[in-house]
C-alpha positions as MATLAB code, in Angstrom:
seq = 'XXXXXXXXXXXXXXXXXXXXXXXXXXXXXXXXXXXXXXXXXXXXXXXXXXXXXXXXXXXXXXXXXXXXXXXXXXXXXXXXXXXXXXXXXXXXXXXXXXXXXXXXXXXXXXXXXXXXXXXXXXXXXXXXXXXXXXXXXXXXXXXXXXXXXXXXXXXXXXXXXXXXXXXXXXXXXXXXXXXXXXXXXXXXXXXXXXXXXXXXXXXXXXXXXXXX';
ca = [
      -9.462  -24.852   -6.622;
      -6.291  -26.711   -5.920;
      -4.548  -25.905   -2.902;
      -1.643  -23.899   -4.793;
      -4.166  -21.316   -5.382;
      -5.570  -20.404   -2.198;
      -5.740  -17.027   -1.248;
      -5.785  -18.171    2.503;
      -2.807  -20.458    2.312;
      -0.434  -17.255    0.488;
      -1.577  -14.567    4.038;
       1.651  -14.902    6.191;
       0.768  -16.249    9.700;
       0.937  -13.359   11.418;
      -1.647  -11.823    9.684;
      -3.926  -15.183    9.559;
      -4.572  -14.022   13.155;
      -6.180  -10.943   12.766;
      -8.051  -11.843    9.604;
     -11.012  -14.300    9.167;
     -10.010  -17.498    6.124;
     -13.896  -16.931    5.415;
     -13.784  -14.023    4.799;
     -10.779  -14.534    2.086;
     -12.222  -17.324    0.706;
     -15.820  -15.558   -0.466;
     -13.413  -13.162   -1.934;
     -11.222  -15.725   -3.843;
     -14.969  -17.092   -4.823;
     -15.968  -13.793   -6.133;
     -12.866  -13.341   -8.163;
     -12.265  -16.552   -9.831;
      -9.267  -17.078  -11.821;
      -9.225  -13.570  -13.409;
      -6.726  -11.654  -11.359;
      -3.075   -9.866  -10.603;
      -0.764   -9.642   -9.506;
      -0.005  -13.007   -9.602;
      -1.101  -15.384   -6.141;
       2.767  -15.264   -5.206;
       2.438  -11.695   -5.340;
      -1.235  -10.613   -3.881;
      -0.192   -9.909   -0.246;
       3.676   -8.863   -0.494;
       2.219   -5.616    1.686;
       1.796   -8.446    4.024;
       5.428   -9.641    4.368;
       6.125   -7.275    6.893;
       4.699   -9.186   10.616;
       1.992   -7.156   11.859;
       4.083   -5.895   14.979;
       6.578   -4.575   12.787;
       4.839   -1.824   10.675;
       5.978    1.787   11.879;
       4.140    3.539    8.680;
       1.209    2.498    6.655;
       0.407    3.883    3.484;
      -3.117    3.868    1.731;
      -3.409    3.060   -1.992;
      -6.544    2.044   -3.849;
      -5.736   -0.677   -6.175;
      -3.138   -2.344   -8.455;
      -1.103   -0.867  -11.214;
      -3.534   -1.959  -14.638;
      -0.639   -2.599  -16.861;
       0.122   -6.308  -16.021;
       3.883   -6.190  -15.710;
       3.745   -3.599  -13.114;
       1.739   -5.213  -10.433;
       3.492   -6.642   -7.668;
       1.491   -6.236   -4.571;
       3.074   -3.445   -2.366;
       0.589   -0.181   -3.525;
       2.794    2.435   -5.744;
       5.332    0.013   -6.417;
       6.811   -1.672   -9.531;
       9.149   -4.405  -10.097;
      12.878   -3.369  -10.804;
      12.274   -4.620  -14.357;
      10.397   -2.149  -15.091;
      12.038    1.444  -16.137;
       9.045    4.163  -17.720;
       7.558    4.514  -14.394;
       3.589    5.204  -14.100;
       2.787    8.451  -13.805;
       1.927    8.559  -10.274;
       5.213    7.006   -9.332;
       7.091    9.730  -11.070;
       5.567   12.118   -8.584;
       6.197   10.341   -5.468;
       9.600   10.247   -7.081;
       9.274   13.646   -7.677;
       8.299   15.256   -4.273;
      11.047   12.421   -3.040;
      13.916   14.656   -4.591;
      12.301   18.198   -3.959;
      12.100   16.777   -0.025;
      15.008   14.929    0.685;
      17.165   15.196   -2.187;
      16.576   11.773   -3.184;
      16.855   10.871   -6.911;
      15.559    7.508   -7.206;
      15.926    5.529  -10.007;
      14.053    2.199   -8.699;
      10.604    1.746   -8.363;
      10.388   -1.516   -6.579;
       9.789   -0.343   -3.120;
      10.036   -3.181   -1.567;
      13.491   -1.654    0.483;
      10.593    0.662    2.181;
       8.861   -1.970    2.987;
      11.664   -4.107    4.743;
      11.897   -1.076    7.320;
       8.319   -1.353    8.139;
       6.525    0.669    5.970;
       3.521   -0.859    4.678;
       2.286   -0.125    1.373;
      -1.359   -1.632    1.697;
      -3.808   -1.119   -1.803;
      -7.531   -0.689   -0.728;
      -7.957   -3.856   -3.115;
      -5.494   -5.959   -3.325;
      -5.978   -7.478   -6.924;
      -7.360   -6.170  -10.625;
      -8.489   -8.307  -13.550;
      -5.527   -9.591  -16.014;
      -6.886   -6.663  -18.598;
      -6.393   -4.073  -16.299;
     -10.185   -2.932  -17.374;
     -12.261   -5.321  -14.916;
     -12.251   -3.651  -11.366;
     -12.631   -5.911   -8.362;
     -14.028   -3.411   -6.163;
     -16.786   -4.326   -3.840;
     -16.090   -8.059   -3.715;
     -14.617   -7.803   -0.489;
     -11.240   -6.533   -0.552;
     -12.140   -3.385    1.228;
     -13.300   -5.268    4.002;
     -10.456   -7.297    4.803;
      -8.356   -4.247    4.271;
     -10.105   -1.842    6.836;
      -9.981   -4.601    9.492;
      -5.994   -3.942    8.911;
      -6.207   -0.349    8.707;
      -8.360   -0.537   12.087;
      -5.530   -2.645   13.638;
      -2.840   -0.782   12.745;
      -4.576    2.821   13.831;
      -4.882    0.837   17.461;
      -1.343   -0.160   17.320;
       0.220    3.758   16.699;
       1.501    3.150   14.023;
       1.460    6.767   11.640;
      -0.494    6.527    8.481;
       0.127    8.261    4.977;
      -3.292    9.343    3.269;
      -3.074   10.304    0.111;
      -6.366   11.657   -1.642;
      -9.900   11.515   -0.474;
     -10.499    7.628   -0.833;
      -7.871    7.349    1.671;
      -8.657   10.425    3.677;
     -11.630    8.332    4.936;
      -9.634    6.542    7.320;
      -8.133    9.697    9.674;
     -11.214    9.269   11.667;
      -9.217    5.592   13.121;
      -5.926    8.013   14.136;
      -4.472   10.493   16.029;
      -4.005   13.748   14.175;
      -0.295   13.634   14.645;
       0.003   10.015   13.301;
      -1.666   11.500   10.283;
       0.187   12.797    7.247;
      -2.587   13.678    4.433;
      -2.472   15.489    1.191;
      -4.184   14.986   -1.991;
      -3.715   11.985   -4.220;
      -0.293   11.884   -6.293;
      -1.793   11.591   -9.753;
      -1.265   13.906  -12.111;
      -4.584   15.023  -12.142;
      -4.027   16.249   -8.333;
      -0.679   16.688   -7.306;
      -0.472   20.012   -8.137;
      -3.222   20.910   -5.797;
      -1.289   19.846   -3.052;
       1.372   16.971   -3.040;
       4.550   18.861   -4.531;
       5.783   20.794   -1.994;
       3.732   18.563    0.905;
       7.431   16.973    2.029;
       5.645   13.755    3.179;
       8.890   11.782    3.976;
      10.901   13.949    6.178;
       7.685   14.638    8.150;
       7.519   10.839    8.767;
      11.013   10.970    9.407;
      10.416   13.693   12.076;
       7.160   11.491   13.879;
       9.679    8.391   14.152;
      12.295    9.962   15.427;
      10.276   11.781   17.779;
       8.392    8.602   19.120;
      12.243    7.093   19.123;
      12.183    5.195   16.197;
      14.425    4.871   13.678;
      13.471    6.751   10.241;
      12.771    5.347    7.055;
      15.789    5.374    4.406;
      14.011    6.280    1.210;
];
């Protein structure tokens, strides 16, 4: 592939040092040209230096409608204004916790305070239909999970996929609930007031909370 397309060559340095280029490359092998977000776009979770993340949250994979993924799991790209439905929840539980009526859904302002919003896999084919699970991406993305859990920083698990991963923190760096789909987030979610409890572990560990 020409070099404007490696996978390797798009990982901001600071990251290139925890993670293995052969490692990324099999994985670029395995997925070929069919992929989003787009190669500008695949690790924007990733923009963030790894001694800067405070909070890390766990999604699974991309957005399948092509204009809405952007790299940073949850998020879409101001553009867009019909938010997915899982979006619309967070959204939702934002304003029942902290009053919050957001009307963006590019979360990239989270993200420039240090939260990191890290997808399980970090790309989907272009038709949203062909899954690139098990090619790899999960094991590049647990050797950051691992990291992170060593460095303190306080993790957001959201459904049982994620769950997984509260065995690599302490329980009071852990904020879990079920996943906020619409096919769980009335078991659970609403009413879970995820962000002012991370507001309340920063502050407590004396460091400065998140502006949602």
């Amino acid at each position: 592939m020409p070099a404007q397309f490696s996978f390797w060559d798009h990982l901001p340095k600071s990251w290139q040092e925890l993670l293995n280029q052969y490692d990324l490359e099999l994985i670029q092998q395995n997925i070929g040209s069919n992929f989003q977000p787009g190669i500008e776009n695949i690790f924007a979770a990733f923009k963030i230096p790894l001694n800067e993340v405070k909070v890390l949250i766990v999604g699974q994979d991309p957005y399948p409608k092509f204009d809405h993924a952007m790299g940073l799991a949850f998020s879409v790209p101001s553009s867009v204004k019909t938010f997915p439905p899982t979006l619309k929840n967070i959204f939702k539980e934002l304003k029942n916790d902290l009053g919050i009526d957001r009307k963006n859904g590019d979360l990239s302002d989270w993200a420039d305070q240090g939260v990191m919003l890290l997808n399980r896999t970090l790309t989907i084919g272009k038709d949203g239909k062909t899954t690139h699970i098990n090619l790899g991406w999960e094991i590049l993305t647990e050797k950051v999970i691992r990291s992170l859990a060593d460095r303190g920083v306080l993790v957001v698990l959201w459904g049982k996929e994620a769950q997984k991963f509260a065995k690599f923190f302490p329980e009071r760096k852990i904020i879990s609930t079920v996943h906020p789909s619409p096919l769980s987030a009335y078991r659970g979610f609403f009413g879970s007031k995820p962000f002012s409890k991370i507001n309340q572990i920063l502050i407590a560990d004396k460091q400065s909370p998140i502006r949602w």
